[in-house]
N, C-alpha and C positions, 0 to 999 in steps of 0.2 A: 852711206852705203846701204844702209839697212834702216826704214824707221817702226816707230809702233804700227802705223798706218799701214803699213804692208803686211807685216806679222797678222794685225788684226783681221786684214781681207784675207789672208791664204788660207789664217785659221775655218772662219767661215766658207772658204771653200770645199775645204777638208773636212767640215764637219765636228773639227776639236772646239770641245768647248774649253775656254783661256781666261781667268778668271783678268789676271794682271800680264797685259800683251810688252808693258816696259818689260820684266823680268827674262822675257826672251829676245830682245833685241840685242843683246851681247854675247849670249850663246849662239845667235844666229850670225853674227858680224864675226865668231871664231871659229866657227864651223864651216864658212866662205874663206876666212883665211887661210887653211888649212887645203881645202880646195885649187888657192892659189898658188899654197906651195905644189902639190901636184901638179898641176899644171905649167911649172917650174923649172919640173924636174928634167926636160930634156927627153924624152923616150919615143919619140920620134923615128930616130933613126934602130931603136930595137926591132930586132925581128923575132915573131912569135910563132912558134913551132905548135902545130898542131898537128895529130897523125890522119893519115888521109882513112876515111872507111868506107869501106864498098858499102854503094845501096844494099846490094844485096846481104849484109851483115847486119843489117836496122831491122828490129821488131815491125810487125805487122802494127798498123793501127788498127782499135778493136773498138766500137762505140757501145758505152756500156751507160745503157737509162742509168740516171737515178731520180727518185720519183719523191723524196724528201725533198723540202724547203731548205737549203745546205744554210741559209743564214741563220736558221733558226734552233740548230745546233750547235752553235757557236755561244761560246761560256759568257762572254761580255754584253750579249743582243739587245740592242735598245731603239725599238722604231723600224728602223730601214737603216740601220748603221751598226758599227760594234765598237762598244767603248775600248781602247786601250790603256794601258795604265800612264800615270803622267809620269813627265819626264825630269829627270832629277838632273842635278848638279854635281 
């Protein structure tokens, strides 16, 4: 379903750096099963109620500069990307 090979490329796509790519092959193979239970589940035939809102009830769009580097406020900044914390078990 899932191997290191694939882990490895997504990583790199994403930019995570992944010391040991085995370690997450089984958290990803359980994380897709869970997925399949959803998808499982029938709700097809649910109907979902939204309330209807006039246009005319919606805020204005307003275009407001910002003139800061927004990544470069951000706590983790590293390069052109922003580290997040790893991911535990």
């Amino acid at each position: 379903m899932v191997t290191e090979e694939e882990i490895e490329r997504i990583s790199k796509l994403m930019r995570i750096e992944i010391d040991d790519h085995k370690e997450y092959v089984e958290k990803v193979k359980t994380m897709i099963g869970y997925f399949d239970i959803l998808d499982s589940a029938g709700v097809e035939s649910e109907e979902i109620s939204m309330p209807e809102i006039s246009i005319l009830n919606l805020r204005q769009d307003k275009y407001i500069p910002f003139n800061d580097k927004l990544i470069e406020k951000l706590n983790h900044y590293k390069g052109t990307y922003v580290r997040a914390p790893k991911m535990s078990s």
